[in-house]
Backbone as JSON, one array per atom type, in Angstrom:
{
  "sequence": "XXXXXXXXXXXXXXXXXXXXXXXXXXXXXXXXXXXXXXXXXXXXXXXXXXXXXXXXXXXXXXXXXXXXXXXXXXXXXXXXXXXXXXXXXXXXXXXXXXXXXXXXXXXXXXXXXXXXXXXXXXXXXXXXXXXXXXXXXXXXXXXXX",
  "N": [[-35.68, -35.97, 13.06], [-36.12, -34.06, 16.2], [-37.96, -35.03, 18.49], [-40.81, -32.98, 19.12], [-43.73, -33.17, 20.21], [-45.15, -32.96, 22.59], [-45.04, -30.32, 23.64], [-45.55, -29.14, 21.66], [-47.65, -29.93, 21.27], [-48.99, -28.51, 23.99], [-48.5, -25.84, 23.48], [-50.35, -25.59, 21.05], [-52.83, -26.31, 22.54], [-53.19, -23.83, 24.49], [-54.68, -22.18, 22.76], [-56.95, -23.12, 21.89], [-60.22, -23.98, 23.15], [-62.6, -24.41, 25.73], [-65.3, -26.25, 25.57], [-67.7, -26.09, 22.99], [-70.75, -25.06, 21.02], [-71.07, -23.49, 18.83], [-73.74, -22.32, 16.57], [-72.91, -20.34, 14.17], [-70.64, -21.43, 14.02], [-68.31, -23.28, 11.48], [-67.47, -25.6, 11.92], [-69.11, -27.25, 13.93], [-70.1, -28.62, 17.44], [-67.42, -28.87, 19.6], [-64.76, -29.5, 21.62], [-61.73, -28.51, 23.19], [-60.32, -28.25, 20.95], [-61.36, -29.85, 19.35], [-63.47, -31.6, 17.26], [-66.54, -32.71, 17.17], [-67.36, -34.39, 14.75], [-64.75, -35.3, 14.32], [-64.05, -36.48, 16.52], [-65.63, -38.52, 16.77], [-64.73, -40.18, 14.5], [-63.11, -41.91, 16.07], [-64.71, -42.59, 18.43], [-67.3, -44.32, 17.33], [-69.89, -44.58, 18.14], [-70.42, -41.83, 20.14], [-71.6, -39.88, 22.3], [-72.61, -36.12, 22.53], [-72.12, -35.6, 24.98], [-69.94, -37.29, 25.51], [-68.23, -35.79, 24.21], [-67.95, -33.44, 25.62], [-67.05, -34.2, 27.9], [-64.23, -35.26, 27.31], [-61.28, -37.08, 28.09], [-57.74, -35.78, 29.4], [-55.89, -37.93, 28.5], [-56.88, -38.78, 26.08], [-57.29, -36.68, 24.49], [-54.65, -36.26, 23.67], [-53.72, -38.36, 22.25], [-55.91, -38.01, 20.45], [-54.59, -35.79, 18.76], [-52.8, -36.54, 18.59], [-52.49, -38.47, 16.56], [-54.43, -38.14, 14.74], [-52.92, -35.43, 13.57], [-50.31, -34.78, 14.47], [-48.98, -37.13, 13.73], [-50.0, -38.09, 11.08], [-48.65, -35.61, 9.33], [-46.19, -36.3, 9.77], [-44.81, -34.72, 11.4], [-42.77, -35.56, 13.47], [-40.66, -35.85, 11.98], [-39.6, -33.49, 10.62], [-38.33, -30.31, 10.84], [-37.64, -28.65, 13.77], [-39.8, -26.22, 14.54], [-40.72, -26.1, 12.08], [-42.18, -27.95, 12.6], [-43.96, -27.27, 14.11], [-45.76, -25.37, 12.87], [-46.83, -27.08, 11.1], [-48.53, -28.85, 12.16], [-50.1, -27.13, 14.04], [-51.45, -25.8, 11.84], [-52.51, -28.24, 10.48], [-54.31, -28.9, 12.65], [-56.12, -26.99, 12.8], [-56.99, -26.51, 10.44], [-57.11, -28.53, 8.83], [-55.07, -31.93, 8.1], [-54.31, -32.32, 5.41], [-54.71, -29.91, 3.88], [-52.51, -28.36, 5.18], [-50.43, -30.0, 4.61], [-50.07, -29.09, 2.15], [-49.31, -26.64, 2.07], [-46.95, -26.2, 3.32], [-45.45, -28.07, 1.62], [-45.45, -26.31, -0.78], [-44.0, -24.16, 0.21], [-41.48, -25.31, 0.8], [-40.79, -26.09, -1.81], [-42.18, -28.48, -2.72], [-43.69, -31.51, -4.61], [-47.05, -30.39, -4.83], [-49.26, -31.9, -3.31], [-50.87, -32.47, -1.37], [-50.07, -34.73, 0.68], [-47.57, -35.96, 2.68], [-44.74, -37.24, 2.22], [-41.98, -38.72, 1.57], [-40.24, -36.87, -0.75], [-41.15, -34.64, 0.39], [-40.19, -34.18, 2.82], [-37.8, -34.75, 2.26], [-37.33, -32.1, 1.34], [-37.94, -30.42, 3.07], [-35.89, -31.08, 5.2], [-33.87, -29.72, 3.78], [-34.37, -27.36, 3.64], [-34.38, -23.78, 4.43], [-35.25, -23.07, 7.73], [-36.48, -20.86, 8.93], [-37.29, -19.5, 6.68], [-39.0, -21.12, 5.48], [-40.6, -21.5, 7.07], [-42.04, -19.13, 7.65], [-42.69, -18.44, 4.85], [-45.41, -20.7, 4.76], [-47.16, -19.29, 7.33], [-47.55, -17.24, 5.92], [-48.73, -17.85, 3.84], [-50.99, -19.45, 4.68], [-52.15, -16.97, 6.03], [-53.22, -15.82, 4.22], [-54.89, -17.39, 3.01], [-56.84, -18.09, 5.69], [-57.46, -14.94, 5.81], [-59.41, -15.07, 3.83], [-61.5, -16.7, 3.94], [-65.24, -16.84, 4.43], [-66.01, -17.25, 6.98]],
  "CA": [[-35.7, -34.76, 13.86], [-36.21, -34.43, 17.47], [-39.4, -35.19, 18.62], [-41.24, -32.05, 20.31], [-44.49, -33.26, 20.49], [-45.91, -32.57, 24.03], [-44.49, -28.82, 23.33], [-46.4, -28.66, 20.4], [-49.55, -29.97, 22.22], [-48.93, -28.02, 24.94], [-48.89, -24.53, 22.4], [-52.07, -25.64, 20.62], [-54.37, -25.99, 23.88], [-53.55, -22.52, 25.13], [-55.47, -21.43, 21.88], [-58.2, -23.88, 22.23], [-61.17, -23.67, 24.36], [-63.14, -25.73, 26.25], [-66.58, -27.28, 24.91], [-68.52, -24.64, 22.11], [-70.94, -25.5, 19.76], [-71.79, -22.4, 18.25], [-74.3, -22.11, 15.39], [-72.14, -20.13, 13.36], [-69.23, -22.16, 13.88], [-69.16, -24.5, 10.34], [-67.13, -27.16, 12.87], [-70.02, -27.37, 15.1], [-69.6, -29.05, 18.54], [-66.29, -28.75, 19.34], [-63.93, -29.5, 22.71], [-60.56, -28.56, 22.78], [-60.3, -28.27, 19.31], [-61.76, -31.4, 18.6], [-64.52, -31.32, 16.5], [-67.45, -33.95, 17.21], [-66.99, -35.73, 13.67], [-63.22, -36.11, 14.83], [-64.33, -37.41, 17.91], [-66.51, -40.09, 16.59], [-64.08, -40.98, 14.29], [-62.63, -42.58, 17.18], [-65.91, -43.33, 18.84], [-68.73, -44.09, 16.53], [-71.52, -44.58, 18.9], [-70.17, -41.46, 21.27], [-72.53, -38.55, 22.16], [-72.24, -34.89, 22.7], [-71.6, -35.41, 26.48], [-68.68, -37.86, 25.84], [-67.35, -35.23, 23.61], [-67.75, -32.62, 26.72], [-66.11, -35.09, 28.83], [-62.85, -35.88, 26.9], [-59.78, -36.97, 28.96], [-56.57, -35.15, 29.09], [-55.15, -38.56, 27.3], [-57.77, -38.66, 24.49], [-57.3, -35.63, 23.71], [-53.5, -36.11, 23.14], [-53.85, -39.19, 21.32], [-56.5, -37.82, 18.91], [-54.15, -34.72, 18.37], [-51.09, -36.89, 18.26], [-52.85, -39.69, 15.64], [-54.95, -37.07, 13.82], [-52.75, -34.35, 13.32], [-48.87, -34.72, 14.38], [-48.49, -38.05, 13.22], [-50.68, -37.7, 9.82], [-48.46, -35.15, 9.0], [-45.05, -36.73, 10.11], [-44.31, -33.91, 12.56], [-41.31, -36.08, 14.16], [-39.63, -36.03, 10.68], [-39.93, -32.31, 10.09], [-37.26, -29.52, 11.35], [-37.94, -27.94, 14.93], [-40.38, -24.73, 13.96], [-41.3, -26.33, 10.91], [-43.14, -29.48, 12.77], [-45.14, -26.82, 14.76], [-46.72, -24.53, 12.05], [-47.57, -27.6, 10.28], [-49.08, -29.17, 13.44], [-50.74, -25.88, 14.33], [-52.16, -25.68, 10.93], [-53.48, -29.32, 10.6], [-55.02, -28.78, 13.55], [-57.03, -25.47, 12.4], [-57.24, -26.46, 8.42], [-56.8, -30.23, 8.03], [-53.84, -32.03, 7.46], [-53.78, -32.23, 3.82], [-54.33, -28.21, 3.79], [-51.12, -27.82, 6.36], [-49.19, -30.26, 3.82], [-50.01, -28.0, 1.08], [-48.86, -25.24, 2.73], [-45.3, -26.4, 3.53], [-45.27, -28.45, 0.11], [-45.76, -25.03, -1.23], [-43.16, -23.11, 1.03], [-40.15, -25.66, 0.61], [-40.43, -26.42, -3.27], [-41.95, -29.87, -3.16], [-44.68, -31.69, -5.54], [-48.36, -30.05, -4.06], [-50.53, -32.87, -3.58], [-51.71, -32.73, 0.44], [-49.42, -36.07, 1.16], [-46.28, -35.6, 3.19], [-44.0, -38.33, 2.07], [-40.13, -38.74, 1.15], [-39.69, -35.75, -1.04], [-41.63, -33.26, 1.37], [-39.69, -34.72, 4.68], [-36.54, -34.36, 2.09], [-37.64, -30.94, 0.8], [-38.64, -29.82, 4.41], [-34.9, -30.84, 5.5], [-32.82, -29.09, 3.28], [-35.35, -25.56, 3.64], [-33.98, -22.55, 4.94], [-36.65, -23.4, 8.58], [-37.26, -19.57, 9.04], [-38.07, -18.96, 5.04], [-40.31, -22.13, 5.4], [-41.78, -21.1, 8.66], [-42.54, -17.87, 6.88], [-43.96, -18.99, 4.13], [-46.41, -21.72, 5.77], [-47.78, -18.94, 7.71], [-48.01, -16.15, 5.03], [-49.92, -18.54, 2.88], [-52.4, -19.54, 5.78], [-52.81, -16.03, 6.33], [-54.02, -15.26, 3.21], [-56.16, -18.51, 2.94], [-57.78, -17.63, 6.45], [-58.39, -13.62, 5.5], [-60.34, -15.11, 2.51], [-62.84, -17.38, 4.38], [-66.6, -16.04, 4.87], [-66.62, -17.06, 8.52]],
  "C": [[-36.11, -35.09, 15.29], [-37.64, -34.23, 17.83], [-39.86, -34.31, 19.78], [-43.43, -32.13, 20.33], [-45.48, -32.7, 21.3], [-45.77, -31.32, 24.29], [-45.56, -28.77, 22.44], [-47.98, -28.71, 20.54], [-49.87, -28.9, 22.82], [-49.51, -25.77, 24.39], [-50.24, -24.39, 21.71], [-52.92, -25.48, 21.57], [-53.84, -25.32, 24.17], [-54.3, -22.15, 23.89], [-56.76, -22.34, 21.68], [-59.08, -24.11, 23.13], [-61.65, -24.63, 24.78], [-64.36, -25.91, 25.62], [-67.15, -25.94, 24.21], [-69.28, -25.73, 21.21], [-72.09, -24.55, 19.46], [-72.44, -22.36, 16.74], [-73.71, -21.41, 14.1], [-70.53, -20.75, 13.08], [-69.27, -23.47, 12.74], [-69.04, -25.89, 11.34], [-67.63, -27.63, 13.46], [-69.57, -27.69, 16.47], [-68.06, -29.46, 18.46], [-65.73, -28.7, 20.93], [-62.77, -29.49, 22.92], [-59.84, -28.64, 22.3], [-60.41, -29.54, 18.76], [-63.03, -31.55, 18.66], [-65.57, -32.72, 16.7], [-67.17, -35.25, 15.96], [-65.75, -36.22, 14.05], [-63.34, -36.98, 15.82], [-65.0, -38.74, 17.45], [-65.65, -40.93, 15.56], [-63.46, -42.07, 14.7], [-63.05, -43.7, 18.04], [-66.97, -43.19, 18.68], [-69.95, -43.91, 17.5], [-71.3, -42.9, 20.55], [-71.21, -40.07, 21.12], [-71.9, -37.49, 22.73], [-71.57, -34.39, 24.27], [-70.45, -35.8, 26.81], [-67.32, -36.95, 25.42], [-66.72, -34.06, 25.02], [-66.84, -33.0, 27.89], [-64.61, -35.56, 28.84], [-61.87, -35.97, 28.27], [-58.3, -36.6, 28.13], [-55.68, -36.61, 28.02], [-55.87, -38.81, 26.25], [-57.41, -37.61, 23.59], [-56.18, -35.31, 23.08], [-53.19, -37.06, 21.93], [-54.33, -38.83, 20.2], [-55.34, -36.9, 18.27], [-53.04, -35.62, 17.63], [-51.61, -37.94, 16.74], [-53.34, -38.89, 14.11], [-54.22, -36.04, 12.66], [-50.92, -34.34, 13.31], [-48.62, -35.92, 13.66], [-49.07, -38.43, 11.54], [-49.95, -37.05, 8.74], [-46.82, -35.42, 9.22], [-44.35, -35.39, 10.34], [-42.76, -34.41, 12.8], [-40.29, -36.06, 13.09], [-39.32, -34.54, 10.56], [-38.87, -31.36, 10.83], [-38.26, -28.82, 12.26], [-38.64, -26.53, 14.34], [-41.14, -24.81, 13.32], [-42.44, -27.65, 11.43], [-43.87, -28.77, 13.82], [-46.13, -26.0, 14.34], [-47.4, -25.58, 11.64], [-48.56, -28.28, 11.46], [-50.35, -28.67, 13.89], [-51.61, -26.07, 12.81], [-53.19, -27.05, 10.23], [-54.39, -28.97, 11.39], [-56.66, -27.96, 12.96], [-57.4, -25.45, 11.04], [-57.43, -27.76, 8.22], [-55.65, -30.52, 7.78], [-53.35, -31.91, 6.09], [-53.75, -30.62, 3.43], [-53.08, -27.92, 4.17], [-49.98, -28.67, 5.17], [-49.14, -29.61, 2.49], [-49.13, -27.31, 0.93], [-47.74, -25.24, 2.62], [-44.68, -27.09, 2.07], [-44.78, -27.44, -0.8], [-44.3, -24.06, -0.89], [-41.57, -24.16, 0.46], [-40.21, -26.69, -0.83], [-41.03, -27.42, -3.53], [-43.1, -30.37, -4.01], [-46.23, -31.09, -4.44], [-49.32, -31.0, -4.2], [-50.78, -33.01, -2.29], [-50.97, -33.89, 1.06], [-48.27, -35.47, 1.61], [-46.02, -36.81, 2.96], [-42.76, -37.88, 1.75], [-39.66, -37.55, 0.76], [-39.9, -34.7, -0.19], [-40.93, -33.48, 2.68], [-38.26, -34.23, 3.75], [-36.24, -32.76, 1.91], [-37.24, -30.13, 1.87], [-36.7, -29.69, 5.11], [-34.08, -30.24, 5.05], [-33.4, -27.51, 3.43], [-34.47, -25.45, 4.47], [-35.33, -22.69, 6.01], [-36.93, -22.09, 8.43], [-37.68, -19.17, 7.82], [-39.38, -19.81, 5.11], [-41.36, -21.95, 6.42], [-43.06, -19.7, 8.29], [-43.75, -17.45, 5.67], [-45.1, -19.62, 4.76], [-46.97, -20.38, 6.11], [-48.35, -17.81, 6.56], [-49.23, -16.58, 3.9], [-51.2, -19.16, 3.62], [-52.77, -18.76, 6.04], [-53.81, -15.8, 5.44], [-54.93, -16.3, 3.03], [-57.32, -17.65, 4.24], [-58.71, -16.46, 6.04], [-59.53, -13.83, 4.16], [-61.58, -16.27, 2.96], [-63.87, -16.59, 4.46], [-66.56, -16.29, 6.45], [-65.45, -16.82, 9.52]]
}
């Protein structure tokens, strides 16, 4: 599929803020939707200031390493490689491959591999797009926070 990446970035940070680390938030410290533990994944020894500090290419890399490429985005049909994207992001990847696992017929085990990239191509994108979100809705409305 055609690789819309920097689109798909570009859609996520307008809904992502800049530096929070609100007590009720479970994710704690958090910069541009990137969560301190994510961050240190990256860079073990990094503190709360480096997280405040991120650069515009860190922050694409983690997204792109983390989250589009985790989830083999570039394989995925235009629509369909930005819910799941979007929903890694905001759930985890193995939640987001659920989701679409779920929506275009394929075995449910959190892994995107062969059948779910084959699954994913033969879907109807707007039924699958549909799904994916209808089933994240109802996950979200059922969280406590």
């Amino acid at each position: 599929m055609q690789a819309s990446f920097s689109d798909a970035l570009k859609a996520v940070l307008q809904h992502e803020g800049g530096y929070s680390d609100h007590p009720e938030d479970p994710g704690g410290a958090t910069n541009r939707g990137i969560t301190f533990r994510v961050f240190q994944n990256h860079h073990p020894h990094a503190s709360l200031d480096d997280l405040r500090s991120i650069s515009d290419s860190e922050v694409s890399s983690i997204y792109r390493s983390d989250y589009w490429d985790k989830c083999r985005c570039d394989e995925l049909p235009i629509g369909v490689d930005y819910v799941v994207f979007d929903a890694a992001v905001n759930s985890g990847p193995t939640q987001s491959a659920r989701w679409l696992q779920r929506a275009v017929g394929a075995t449910d085990d959190g892994l995107i591999g062969r059948q779910t990239i084959t699954a994913a191509v033969a879907s109807d994108v707007d039924v699958a797009i549909q799904a994916i979100c209808r089933t994240r809705l109802e996950f979200l409305q059922g969280l406590s926070t």
